[in-house]
C-alpha positions as CSV (number, residue, x, y, z in Angstrom):
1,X,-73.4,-35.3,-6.2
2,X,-76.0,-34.5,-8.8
3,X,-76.2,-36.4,-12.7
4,X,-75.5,-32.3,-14.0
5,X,-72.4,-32.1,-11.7
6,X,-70.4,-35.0,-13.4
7,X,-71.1,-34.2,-16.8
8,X,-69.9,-30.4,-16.5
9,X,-67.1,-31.4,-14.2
10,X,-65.8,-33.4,-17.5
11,X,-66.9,-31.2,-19.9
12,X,-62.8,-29.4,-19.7
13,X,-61.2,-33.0,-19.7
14,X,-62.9,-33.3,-23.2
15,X,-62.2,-30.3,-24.4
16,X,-58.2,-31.0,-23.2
17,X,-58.7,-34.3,-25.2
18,X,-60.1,-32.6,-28.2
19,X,-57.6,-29.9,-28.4
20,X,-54.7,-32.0,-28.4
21,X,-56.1,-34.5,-31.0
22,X,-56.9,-31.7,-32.9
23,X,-53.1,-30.4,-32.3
24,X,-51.7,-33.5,-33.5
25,X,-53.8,-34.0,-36.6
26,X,-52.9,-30.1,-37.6
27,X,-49.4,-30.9,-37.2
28,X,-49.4,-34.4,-39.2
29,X,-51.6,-32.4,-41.8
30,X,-48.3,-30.2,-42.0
31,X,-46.4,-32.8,-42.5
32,X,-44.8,-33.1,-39.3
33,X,-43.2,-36.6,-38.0
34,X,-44.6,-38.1,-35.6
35,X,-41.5,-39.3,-34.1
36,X,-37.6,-38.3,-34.8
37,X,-36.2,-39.5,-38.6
38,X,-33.2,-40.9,-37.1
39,X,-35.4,-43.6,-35.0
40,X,-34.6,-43.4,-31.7
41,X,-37.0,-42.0,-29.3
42,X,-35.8,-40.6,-26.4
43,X,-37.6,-38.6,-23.3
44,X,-34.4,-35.7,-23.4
45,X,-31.8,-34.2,-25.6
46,X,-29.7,-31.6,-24.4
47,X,-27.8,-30.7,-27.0
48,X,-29.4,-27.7,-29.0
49,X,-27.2,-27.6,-31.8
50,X,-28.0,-31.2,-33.0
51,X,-30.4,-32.8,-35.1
52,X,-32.2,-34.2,-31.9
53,X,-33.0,-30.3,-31.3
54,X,-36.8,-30.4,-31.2
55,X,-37.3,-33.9,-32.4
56,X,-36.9,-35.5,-29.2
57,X,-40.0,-35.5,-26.6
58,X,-38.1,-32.4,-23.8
59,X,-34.7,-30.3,-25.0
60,X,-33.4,-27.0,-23.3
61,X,-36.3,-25.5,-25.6
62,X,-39.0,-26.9,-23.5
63,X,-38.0,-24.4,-20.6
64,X,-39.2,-21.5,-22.8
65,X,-42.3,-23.2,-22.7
66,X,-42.7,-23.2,-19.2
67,X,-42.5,-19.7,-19.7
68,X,-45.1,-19.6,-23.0
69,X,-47.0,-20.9,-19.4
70,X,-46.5,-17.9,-17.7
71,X,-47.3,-15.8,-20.0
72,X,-50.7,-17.6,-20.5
73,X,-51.5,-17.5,-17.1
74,X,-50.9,-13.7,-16.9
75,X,-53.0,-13.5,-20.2
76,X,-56.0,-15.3,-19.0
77,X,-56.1,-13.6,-15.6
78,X,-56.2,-10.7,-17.6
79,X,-58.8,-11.6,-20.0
80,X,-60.4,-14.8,-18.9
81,X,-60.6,-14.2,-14.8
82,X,-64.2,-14.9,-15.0
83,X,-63.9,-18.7,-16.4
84,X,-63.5,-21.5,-14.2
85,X,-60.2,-22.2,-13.5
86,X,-60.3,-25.6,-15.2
87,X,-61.4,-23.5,-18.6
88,X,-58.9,-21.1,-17.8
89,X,-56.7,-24.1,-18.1
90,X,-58.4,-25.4,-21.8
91,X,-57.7,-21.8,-22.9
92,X,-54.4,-21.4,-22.2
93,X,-54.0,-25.2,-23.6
94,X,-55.5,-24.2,-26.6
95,X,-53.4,-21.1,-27.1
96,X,-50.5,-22.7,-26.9
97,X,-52.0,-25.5,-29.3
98,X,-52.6,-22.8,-31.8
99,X,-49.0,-21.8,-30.8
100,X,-47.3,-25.3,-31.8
101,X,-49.5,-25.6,-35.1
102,X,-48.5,-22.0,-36.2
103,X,-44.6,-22.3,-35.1
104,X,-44.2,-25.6,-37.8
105,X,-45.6,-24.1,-40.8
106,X,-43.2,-23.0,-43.5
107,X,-43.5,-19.3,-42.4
108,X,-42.1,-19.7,-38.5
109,X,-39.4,-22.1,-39.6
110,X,-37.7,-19.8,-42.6
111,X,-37.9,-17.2,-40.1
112,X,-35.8,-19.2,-37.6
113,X,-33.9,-20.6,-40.0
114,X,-32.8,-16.9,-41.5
115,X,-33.1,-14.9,-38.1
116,X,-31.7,-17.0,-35.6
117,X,-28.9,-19.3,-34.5
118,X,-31.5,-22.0,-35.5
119,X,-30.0,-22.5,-39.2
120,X,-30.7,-25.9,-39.3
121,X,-34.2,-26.0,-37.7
122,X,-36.8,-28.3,-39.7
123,X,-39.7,-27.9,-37.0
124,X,-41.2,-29.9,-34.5
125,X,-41.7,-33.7,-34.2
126,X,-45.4,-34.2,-33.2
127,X,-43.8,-36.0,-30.1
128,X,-41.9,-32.6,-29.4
129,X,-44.9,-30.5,-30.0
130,X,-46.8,-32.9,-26.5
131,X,-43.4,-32.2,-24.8
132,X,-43.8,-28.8,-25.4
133,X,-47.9,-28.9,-24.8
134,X,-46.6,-30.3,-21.3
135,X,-44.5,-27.9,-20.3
136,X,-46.7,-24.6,-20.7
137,X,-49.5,-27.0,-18.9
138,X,-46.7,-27.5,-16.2
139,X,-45.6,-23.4,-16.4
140,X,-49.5,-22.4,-16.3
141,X,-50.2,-24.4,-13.1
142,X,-47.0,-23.3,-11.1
143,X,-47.6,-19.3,-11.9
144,X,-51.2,-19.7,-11.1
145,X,-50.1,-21.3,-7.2
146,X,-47.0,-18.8,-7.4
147,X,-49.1,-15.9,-8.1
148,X,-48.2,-13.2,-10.1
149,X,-45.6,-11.1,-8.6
150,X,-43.5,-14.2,-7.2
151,X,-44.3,-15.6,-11.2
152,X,-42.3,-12.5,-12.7
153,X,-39.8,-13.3,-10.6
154,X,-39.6,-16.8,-11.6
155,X,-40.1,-16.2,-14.9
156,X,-36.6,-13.7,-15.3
157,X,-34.4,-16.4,-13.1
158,X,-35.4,-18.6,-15.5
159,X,-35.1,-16.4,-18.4
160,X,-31.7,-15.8,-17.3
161,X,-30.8,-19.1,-16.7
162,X,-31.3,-19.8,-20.4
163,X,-29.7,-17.3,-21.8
164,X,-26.5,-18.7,-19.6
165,X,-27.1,-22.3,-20.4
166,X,-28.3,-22.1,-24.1
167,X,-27.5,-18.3,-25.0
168,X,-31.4,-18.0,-26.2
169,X,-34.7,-17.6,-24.2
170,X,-38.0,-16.9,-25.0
171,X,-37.3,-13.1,-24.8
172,X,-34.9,-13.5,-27.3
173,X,-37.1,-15.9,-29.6
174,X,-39.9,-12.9,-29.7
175,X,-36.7,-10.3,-30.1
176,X,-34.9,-12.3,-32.6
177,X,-38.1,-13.3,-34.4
178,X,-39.6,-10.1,-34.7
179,X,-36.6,-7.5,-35.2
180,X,-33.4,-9.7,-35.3
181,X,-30.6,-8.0,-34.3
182,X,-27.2,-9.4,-35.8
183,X,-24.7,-9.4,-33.0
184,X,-27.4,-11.2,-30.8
185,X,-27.5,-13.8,-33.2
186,X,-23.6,-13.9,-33.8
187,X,-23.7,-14.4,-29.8
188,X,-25.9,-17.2,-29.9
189,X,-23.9,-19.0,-32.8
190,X,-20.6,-18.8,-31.0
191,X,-21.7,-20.9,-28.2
């Protein structure tokens, strides 16, 4: 193995790294908590209607981003085939980076708060935001081995899934967030 192989071989772990320091200063900068107010860390919370909701490091939420996975492997096969797939990988992280930053500013959380069943949504714990980080990593690396058609598939089981377990899913998110529709979010409340 040549000096030049190593080096470029590293060159998307750094950029990883970089991104998700950058992530995590963005979102203290925002003034996002690092961990959850009421002091207790815990790897899972499964109840979405609690305070925990998105404070904790995984909740039910982290399966839509499995999915925000999917849809950035189908994005960068689309526009990114070319790359190498471990930059493939640092664009799709980075996305969904961007992604996390832009869903705890003031904007993205009044719009929950008013358009959703997520009334008392106050954003993202910067340990949430890596749980989330995690699971589009983990959702970008099993559509790229699944492929896309058997992905798609994946992708509405799971979708339905939510909607059975939680009533939400990222479908609805994207619905509800960009042309709410009352009885949908009457649904979700009555849970």
């Amino acid at each position: 193995m040549s000096s030049q192989t190593t080096p470029n071989k590293l060159l998307p772990a750094a950029g990883i790294a970089i991104v998700l320091l950058l992530m995590a200063l963005l979102l203290w900068a925002e003034g996002r908590l690092l961990f959850c107010s009421c002091g207790v860390f815990r790897v899972w919370s499964g109840d979405t209607c609690s305070a925990s909701n998105s404070q904790q490091l995984f909740d039910p939420y982290s399966f839509t981003h499995v999915l925000h996975g999917f849809f950035l492997f189908w994005l960068v096969a689309l526009v990114a085939r070319r790359l190498k797939p471990a930059w493939q990988l640092w664009l799709a992280l980075t996305l969904e980076a961007a992604w996390e930053v832009f869903e705890n500013t003031p904007f993205v959380i009044d719009r929950y708060r008013a358009e959703t069943a997520a009334l008392g949504y106050t954003g993202d714990t910067i340990v949430n935001s890596f749980g989330d980080l995690a699971c589009a990593f983990a959702g970008f690396l099993v559509a790229r081995k699944l492929g896309a058609v058997r992905s798609v598939i994946v992708f509405l089981v799971l979708e339905v899934i939510l909607v059975l377990w939680i009533h939400d899913s990222l479908l609805l998110q994207l619905l509800m967030l960009i042309h709410p529709v009352q009885s949908i979010k009457y649904w979700q409340m009555c849970r």
